[in-house]
PQR file with spaces between the fields and no chain letter, atoms N, CA, C, O and H, PARSE charges and radii, in Angstrom:
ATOM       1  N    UNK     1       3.157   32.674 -111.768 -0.4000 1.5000
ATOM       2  CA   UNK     1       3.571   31.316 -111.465 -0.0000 2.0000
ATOM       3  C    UNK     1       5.052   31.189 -111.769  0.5500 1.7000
ATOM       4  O    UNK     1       5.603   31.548 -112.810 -0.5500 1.4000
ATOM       5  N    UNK     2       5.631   30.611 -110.685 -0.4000 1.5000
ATOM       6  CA   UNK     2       6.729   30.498 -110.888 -0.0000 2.0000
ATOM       7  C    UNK     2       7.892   29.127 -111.825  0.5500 1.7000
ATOM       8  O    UNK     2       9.113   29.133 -111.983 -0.5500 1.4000
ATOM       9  H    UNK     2       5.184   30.319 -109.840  0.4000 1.0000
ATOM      10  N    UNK     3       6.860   28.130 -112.258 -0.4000 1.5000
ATOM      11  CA   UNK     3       7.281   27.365 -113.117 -0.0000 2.0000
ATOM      12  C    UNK     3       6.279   26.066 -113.041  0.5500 1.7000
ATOM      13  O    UNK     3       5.541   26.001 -112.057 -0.5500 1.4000
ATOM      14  H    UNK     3       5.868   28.126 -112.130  0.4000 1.0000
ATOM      15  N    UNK     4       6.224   25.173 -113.892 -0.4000 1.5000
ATOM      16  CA   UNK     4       5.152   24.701 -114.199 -0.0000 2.0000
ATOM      17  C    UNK     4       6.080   22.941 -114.802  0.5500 1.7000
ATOM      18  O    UNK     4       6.660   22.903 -115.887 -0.5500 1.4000
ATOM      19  H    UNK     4       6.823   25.225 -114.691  0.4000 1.0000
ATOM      20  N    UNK     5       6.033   22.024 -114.100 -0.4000 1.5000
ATOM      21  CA   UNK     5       5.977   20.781 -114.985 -0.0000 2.0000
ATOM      22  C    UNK     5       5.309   19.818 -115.835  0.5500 1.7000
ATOM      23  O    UNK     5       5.029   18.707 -115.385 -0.5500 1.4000
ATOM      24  H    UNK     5       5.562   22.055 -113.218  0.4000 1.0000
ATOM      25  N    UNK     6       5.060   20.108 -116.889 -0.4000 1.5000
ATOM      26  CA   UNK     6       4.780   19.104 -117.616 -0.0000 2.0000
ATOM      27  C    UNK     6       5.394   17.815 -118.290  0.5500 1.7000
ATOM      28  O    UNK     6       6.502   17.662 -118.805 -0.5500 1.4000
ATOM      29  H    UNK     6       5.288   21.011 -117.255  0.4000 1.0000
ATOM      30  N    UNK     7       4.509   17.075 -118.157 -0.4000 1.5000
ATOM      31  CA   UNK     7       4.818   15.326 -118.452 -0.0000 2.0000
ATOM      32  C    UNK     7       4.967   15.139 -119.617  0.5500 1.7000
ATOM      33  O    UNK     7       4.131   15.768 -120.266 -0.5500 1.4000
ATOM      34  H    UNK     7       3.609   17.200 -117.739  0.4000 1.0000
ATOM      35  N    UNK     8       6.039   14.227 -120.568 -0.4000 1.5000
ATOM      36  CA   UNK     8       5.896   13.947 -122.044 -0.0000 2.0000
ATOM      37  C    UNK     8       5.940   12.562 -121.750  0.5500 1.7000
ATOM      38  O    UNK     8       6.588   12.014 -120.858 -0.5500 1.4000
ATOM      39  H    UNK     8       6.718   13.716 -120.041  0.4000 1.0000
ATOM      40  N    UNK     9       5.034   11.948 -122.754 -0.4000 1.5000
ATOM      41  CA   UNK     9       5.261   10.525 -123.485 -0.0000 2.0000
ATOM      42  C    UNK     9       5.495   10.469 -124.559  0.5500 1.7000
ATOM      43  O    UNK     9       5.600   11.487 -125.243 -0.5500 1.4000
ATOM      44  H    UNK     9       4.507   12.393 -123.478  0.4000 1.0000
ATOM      45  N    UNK    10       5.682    9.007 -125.133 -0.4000 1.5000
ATOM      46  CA   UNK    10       5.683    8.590 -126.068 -0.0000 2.0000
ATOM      47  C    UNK    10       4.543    7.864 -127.087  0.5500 1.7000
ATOM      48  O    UNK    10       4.925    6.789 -127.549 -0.5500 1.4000
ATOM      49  H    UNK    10       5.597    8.180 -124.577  0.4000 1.0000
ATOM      50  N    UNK    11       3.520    8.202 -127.400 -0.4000 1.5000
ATOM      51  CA   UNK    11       2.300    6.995 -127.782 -0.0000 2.0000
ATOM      52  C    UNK    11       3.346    5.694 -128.329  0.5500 1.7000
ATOM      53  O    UNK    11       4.353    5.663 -129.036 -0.5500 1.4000
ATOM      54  H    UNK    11       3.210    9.075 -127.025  0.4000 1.0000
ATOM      55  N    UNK    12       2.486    4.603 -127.559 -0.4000 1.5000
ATOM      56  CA   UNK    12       3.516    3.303 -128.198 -0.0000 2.0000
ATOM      57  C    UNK    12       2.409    3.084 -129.709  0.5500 1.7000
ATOM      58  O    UNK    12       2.537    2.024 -130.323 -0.5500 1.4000
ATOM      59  H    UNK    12       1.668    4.629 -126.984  0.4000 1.0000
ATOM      60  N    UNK    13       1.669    3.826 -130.073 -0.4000 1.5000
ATOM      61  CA   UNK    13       0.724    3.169 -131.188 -0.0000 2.0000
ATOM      62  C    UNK    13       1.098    4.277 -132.569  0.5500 1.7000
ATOM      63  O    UNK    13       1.256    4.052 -133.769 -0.5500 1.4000
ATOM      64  H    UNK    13       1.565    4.686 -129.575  0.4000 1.0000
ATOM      65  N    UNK    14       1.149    5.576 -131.724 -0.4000 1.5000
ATOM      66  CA   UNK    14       1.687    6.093 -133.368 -0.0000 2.0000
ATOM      67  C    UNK    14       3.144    6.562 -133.227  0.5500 1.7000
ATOM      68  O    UNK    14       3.749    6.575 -134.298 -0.5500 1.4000
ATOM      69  H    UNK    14       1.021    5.759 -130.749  0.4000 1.0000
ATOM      70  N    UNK    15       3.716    6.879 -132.344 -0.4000 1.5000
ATOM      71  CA   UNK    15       5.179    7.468 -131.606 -0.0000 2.0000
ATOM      72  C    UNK    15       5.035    8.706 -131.659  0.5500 1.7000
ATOM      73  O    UNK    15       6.028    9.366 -131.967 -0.5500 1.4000
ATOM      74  H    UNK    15       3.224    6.868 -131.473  0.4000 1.0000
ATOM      75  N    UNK    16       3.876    9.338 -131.404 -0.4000 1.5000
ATOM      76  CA   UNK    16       3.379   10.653 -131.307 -0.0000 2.0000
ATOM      77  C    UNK    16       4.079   11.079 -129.924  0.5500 1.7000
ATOM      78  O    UNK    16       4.031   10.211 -129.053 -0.5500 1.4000
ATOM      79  H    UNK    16       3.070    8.802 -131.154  0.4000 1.0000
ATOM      80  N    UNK    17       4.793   12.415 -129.553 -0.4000 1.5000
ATOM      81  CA   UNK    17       5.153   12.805 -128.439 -0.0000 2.0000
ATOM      82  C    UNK    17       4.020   13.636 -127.649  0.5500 1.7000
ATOM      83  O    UNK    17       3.722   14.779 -127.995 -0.5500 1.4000
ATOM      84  H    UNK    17       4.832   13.120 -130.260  0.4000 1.0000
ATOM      85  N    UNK    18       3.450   13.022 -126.633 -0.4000 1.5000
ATOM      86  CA   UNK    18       1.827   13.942 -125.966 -0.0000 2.0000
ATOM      87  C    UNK    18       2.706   14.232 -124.411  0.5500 1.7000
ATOM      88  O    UNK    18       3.319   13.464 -123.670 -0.5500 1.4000
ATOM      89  H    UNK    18       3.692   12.094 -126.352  0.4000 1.0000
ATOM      90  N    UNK    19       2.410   15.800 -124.346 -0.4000 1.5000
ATOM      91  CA   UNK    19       2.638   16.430 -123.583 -0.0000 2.0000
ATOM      92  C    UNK    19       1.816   16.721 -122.673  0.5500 1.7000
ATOM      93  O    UNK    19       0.905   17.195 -123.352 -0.5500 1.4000
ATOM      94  H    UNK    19       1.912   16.424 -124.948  0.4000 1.0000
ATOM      95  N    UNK    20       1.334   16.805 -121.163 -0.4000 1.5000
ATOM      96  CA   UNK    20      -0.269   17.282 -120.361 -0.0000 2.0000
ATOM      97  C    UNK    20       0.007   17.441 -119.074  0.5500 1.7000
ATOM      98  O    UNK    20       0.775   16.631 -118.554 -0.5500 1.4000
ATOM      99  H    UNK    20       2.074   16.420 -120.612  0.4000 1.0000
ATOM     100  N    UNK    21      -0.516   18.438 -118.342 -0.4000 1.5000
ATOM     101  CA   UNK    21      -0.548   18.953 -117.145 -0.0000 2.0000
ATOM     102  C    UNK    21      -1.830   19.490 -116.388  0.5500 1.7000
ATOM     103  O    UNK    21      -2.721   20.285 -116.688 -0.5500 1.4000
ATOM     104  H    UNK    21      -1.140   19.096 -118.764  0.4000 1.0000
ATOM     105  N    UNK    22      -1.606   18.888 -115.524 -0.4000 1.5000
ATOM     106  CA   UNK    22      -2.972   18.997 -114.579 -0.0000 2.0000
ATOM     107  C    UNK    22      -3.221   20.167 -113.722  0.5500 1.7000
ATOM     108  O    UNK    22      -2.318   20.164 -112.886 -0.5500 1.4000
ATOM     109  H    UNK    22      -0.882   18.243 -115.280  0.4000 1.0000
ATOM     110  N    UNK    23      -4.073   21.249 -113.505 -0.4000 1.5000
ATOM     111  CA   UNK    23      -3.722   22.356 -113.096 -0.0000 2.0000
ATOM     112  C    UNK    23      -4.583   22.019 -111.441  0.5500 1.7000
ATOM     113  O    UNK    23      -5.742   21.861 -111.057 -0.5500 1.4000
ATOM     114  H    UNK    23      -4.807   21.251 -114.184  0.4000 1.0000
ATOM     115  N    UNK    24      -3.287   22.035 -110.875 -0.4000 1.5000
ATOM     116  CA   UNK    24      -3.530   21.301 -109.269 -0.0000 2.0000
ATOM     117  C    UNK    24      -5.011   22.559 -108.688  0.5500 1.7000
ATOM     118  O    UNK    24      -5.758   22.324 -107.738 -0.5500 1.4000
ATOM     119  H    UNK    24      -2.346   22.163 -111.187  0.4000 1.0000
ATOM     120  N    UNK    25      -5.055   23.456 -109.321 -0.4000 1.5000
ATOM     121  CA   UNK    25      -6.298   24.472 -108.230 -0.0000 2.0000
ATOM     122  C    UNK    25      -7.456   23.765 -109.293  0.5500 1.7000
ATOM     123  O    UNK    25      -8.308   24.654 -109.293 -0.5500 1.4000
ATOM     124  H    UNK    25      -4.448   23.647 -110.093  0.4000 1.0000
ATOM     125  N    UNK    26      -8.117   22.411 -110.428 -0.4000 1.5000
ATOM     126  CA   UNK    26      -8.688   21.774 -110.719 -0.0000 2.0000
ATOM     127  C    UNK    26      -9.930   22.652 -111.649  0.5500 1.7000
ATOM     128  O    UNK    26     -11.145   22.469 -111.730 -0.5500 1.4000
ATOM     129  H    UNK    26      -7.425   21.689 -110.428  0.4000 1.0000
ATOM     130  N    UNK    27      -8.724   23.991 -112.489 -0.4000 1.5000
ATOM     131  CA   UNK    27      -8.936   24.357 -113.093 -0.0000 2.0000
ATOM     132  C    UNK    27      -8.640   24.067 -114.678  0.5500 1.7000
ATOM     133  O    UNK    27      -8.354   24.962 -115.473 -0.5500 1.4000
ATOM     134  H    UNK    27      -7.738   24.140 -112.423  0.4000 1.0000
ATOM     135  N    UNK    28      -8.732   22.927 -114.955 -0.4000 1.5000
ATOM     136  CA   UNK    28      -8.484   22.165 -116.495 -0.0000 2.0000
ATOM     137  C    UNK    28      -7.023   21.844 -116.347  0.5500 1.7000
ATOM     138  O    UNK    28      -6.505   21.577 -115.263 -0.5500 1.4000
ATOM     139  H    UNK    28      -8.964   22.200 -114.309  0.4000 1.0000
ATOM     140  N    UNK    29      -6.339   21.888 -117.586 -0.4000 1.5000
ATOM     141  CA   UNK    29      -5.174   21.388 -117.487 -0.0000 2.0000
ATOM     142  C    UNK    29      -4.680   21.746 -119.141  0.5500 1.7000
ATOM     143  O    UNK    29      -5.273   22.434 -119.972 -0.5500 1.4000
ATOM     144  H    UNK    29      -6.760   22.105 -118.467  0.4000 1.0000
ATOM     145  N    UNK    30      -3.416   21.030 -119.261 -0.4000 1.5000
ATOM     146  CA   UNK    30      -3.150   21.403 -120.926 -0.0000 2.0000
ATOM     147  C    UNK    30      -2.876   19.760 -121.229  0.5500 1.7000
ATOM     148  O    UNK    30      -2.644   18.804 -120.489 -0.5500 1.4000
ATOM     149  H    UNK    30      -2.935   20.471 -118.586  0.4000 1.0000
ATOM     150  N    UNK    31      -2.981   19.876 -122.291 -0.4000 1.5000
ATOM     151  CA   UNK    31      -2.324   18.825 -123.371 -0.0000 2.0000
ATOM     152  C    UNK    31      -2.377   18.735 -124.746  0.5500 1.7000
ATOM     153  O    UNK    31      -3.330   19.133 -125.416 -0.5500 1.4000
ATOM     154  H    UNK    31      -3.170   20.652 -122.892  0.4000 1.0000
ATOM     155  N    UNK    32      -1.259   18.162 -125.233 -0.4000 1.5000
ATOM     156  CA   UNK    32      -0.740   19.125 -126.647 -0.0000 2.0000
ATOM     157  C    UNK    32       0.140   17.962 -126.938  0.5500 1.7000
ATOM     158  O    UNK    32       0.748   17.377 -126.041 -0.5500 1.4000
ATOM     159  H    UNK    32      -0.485   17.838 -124.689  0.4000 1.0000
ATOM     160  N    UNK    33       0.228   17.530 -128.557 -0.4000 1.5000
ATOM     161  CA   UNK    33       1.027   16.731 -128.755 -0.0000 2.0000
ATOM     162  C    UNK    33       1.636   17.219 -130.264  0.5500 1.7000
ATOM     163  O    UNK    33       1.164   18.161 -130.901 -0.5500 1.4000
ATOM     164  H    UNK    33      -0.265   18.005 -129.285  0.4000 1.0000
ATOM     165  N    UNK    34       2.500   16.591 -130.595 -0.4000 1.5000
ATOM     166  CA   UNK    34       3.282   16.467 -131.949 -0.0000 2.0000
ATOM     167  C    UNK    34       4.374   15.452 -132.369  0.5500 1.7000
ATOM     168  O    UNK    34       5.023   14.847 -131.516 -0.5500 1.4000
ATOM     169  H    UNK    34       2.884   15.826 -130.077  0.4000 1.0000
ATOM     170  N    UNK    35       4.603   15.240 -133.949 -0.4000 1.5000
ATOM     171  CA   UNK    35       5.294   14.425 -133.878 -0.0000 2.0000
ATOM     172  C    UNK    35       7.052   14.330 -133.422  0.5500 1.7000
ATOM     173  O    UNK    35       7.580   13.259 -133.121 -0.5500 1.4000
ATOM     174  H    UNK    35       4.076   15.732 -134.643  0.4000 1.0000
ATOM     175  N    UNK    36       7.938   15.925 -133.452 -0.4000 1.5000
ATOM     176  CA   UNK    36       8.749   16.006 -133.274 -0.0000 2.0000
ATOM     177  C    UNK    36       9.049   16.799 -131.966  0.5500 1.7000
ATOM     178  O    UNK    36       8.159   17.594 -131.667 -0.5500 1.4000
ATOM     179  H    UNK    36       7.508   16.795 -133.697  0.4000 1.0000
ATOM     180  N    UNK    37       9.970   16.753 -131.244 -0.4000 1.5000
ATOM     181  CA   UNK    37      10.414   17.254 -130.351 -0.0000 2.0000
ATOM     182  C    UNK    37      10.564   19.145 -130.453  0.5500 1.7000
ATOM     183  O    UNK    37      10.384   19.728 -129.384 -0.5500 1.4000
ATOM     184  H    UNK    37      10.693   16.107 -131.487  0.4000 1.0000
ATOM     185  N    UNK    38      10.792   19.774 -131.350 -0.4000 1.5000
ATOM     186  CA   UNK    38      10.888   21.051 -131.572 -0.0000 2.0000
ATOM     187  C    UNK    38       9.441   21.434 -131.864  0.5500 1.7000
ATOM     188  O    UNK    38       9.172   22.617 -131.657 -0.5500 1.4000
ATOM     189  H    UNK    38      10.938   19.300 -132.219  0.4000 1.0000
ATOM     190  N    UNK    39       8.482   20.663 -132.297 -0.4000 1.5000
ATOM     191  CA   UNK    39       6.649   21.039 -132.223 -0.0000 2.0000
ATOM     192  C    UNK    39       6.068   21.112 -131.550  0.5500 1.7000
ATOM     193  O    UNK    39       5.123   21.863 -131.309 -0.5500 1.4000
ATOM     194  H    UNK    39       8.701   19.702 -132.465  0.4000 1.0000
ATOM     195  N    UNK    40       6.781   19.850 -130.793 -0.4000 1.5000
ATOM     196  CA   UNK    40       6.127   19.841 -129.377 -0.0000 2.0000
ATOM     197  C    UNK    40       6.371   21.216 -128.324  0.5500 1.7000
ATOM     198  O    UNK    40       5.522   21.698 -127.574 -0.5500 1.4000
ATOM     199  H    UNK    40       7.549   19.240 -130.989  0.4000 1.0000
ATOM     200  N    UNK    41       7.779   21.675 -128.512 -0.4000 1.5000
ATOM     201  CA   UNK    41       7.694   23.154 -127.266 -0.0000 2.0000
ATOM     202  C    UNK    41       6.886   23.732 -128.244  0.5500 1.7000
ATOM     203  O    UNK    41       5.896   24.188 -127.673 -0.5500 1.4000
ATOM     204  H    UNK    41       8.469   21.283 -129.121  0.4000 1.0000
ATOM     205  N    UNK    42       6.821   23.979 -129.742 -0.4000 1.5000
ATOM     206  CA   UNK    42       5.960   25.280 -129.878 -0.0000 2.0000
ATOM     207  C    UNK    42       4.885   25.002 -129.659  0.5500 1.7000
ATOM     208  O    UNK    42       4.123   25.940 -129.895 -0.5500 1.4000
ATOM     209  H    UNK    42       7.626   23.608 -130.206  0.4000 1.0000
ATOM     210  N    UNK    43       4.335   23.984 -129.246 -0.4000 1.5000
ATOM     211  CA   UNK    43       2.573   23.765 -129.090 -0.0000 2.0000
ATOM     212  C    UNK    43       2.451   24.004 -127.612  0.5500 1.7000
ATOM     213  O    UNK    43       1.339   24.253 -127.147 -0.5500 1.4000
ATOM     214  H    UNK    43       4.954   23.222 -129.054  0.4000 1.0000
ATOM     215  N    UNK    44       3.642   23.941 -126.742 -0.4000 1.5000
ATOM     216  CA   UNK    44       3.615   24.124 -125.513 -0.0000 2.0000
ATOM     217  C    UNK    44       3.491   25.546 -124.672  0.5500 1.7000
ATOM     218  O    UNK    44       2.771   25.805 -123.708 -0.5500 1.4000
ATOM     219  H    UNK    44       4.546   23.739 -127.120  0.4000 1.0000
ATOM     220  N    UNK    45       4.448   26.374 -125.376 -0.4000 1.5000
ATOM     221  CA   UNK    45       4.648   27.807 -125.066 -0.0000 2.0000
ATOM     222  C    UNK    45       3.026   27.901 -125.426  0.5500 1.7000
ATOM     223  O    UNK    45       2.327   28.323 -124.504 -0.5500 1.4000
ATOM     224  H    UNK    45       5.033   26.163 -126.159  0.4000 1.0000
ATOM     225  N    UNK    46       2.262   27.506 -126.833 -0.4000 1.5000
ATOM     226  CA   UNK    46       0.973   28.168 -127.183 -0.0000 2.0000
ATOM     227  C    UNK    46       0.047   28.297 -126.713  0.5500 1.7000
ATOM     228  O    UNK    46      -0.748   29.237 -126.668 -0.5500 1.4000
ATOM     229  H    UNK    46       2.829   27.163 -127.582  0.4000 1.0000
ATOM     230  N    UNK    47       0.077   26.792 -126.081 -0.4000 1.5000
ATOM     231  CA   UNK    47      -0.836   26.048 -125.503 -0.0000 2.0000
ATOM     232  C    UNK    47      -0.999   27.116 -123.819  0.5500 1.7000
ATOM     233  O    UNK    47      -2.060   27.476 -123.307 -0.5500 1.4000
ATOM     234  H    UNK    47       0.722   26.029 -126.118  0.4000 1.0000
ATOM     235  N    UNK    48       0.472   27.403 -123.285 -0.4000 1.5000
ATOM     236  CA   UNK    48       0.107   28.464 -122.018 -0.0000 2.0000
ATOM     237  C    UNK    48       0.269   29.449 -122.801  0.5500 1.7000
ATOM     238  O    UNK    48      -0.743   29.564 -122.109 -0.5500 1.4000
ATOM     239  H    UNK    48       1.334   27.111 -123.701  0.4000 1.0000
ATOM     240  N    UNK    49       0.498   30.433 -123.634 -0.4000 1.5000
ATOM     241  CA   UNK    49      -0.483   31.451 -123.790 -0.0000 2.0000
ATOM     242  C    UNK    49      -1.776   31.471 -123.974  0.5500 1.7000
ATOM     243  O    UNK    49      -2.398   32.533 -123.994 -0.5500 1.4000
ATOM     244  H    UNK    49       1.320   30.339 -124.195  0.4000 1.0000
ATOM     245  N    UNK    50      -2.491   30.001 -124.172 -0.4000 1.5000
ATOM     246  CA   UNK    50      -3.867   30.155 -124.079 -0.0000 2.0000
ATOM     247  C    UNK    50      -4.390   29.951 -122.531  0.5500 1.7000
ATOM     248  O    UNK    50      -5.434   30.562 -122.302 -0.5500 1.4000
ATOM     249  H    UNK    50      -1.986   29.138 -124.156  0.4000 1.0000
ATOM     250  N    UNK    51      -3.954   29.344 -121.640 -0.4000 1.5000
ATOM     251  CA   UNK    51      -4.443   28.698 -120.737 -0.0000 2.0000
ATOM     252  C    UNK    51      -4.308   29.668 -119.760  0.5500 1.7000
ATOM     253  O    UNK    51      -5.325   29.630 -119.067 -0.5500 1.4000
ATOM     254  H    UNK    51      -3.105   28.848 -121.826  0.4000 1.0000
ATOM     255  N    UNK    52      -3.366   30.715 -119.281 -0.4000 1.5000
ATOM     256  CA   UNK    52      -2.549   31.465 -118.380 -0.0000 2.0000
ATOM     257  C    UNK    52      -2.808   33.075 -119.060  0.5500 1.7000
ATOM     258  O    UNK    52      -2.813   33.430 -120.239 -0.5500 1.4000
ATOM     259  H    UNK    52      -2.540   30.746 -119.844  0.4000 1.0000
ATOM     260  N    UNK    53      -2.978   33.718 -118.023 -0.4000 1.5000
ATOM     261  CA   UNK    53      -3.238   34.970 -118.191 -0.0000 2.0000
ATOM     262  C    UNK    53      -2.009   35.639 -118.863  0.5500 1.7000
ATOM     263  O    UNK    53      -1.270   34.666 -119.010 -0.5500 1.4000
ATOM     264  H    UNK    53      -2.974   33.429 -117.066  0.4000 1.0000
ATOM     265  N    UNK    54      -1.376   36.658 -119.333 -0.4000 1.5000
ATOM     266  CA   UNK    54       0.054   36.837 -119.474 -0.0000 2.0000
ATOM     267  C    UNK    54       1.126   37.127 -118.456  0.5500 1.7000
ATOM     268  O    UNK    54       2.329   36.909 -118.599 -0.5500 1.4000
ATOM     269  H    UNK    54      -1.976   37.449 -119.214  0.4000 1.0000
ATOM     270  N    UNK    55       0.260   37.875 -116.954 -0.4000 1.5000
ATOM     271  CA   UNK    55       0.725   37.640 -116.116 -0.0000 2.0000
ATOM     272  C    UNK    55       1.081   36.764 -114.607  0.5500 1.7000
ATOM     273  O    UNK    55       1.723   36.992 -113.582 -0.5500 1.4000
ATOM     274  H    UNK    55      -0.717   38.052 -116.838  0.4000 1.0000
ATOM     275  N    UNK    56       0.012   35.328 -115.320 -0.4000 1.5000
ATOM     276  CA   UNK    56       0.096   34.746 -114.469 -0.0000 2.0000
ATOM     277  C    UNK    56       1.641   33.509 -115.254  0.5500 1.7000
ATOM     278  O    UNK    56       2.521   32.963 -114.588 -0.5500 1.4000
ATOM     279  H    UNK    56      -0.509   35.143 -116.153  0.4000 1.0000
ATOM     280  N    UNK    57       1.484   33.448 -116.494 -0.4000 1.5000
ATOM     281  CA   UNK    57       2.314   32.444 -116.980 -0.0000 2.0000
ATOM     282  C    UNK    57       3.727   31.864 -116.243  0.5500 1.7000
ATOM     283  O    UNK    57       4.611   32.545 -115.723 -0.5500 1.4000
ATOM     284  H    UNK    57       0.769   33.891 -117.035  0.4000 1.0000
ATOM     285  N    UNK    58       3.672   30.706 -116.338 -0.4000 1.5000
ATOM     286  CA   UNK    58       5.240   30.386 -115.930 -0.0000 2.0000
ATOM     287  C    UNK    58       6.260   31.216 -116.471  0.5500 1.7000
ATOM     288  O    UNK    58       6.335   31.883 -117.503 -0.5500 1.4000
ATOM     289  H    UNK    58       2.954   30.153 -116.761  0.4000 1.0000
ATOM     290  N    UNK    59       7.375   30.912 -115.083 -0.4000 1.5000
ATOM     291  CA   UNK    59       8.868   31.631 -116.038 -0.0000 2.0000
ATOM     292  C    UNK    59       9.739   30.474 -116.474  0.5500 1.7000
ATOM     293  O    UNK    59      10.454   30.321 -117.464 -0.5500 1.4000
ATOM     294  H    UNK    59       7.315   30.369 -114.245  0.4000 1.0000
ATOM     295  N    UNK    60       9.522   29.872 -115.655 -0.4000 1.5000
ATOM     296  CA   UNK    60      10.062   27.996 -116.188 -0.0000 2.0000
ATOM     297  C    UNK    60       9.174   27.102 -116.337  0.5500 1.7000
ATOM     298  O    UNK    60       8.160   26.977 -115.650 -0.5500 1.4000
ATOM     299  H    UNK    60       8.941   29.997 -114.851  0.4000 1.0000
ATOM     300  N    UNK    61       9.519   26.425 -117.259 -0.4000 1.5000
ATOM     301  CA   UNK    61       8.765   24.903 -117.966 -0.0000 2.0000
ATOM     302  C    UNK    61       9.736   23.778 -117.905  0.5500 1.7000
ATOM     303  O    UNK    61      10.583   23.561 -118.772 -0.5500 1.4000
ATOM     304  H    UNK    61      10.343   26.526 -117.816  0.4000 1.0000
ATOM     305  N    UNK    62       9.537   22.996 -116.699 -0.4000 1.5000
ATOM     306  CA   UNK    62      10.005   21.500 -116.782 -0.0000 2.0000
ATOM     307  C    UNK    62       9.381   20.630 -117.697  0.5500 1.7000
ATOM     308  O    UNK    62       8.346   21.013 -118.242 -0.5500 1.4000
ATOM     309  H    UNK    62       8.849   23.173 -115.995  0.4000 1.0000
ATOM     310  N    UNK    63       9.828   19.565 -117.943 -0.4000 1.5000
ATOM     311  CA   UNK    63       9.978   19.075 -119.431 -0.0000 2.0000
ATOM     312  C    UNK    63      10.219   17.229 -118.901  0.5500 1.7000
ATOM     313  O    UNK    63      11.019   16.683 -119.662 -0.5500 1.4000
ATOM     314  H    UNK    63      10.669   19.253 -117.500  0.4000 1.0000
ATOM     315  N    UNK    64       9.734   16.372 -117.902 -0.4000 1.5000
ATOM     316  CA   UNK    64      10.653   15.291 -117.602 -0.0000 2.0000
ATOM     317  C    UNK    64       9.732   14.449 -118.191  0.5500 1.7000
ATOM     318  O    UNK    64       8.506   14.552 -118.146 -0.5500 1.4000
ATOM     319  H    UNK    64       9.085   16.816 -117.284  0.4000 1.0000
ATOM     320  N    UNK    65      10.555   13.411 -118.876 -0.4000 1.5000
ATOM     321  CA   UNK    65       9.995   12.608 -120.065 -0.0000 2.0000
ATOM     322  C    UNK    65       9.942   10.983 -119.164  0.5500 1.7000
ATOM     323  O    UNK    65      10.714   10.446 -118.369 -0.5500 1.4000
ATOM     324  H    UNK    65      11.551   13.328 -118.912  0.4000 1.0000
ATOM     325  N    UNK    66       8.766   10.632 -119.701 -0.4000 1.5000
ATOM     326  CA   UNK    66       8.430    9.261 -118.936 -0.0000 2.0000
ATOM     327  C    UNK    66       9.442    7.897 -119.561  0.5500 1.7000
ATOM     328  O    UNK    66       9.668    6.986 -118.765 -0.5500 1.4000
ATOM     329  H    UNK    66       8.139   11.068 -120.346  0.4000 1.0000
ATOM     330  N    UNK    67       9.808    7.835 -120.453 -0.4000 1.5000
ATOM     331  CA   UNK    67      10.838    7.245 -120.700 -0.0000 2.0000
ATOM     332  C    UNK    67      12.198    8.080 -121.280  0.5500 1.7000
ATOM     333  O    UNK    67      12.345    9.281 -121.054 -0.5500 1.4000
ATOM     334  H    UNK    67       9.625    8.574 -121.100  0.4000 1.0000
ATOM     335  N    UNK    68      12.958    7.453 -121.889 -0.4000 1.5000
ATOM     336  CA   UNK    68      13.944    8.218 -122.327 -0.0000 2.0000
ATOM     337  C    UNK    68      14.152    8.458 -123.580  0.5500 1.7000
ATOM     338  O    UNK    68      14.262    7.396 -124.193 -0.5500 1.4000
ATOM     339  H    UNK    68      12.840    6.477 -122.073  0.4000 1.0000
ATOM     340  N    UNK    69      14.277    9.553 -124.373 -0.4000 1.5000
ATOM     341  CA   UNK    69      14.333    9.656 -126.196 -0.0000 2.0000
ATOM     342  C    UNK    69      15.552    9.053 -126.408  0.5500 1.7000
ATOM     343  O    UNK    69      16.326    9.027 -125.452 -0.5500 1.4000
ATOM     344  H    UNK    69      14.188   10.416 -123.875  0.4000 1.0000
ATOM     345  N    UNK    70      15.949    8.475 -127.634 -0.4000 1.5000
ATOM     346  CA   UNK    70      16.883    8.754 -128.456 -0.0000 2.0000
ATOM     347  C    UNK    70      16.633    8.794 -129.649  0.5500 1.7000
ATOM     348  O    UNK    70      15.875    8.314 -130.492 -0.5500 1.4000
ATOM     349  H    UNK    70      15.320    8.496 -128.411  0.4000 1.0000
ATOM     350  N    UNK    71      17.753    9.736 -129.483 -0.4000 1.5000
ATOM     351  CA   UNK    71      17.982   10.721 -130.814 -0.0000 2.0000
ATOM     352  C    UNK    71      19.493    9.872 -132.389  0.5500 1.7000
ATOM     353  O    UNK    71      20.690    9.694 -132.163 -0.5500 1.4000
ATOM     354  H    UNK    71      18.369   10.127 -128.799  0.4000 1.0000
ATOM     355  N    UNK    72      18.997    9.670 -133.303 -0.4000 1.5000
ATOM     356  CA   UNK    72      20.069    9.248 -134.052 -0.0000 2.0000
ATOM     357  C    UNK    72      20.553   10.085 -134.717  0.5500 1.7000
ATOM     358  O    UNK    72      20.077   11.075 -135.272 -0.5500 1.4000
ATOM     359  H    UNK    72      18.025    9.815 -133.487  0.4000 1.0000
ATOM     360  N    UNK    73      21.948    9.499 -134.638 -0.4000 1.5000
ATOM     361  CA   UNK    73      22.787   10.305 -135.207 -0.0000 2.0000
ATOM     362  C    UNK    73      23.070   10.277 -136.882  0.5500 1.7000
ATOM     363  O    UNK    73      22.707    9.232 -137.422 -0.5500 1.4000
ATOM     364  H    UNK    73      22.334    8.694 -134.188  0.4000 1.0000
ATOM     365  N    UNK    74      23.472   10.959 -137.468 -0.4000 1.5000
ATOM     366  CA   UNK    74      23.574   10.660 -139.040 -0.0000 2.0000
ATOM     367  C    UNK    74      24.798   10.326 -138.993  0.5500 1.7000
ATOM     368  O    UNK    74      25.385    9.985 -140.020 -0.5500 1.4000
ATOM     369  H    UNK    74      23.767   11.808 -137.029  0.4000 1.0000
């Protein structure tokens, strides 16, 4: 596979970041959440090494977020 998009939100109830993708041939899908942005890719990469053969896996992972983060600065 040549790359794969998955969706992020935001939960408005805990501000949990939930990540999920629907696998269009309606073979399951993933979804994976965490509270920070750097947990969230590692639950993501994990999440397709479980789901994806090793040679079927994406080589790219889109990432487009349903609203927009911000990030503060110190």
């Amino acid at each position: 596979m040549e790359s794969i998009t998955i969706a992020v939100k935001n939960c408005k109830e805990t501000g949990i970041l939930i990540a999920s993708w629907n696998d269009p041939n309606g073979l399951g899908g993933l979804t994976t959440q965490a509270h920070h942005l750097p947990g969230l890719e590692a639950n993501i990469l994990e999440a397709i090494e479980v789901h994806f053969d090793p040679e079927e896996q994406p080589k790219r992972i889109f990432l487009p977020f349903e609203q927009d983060l911000l990030l503060a600065a110190t």
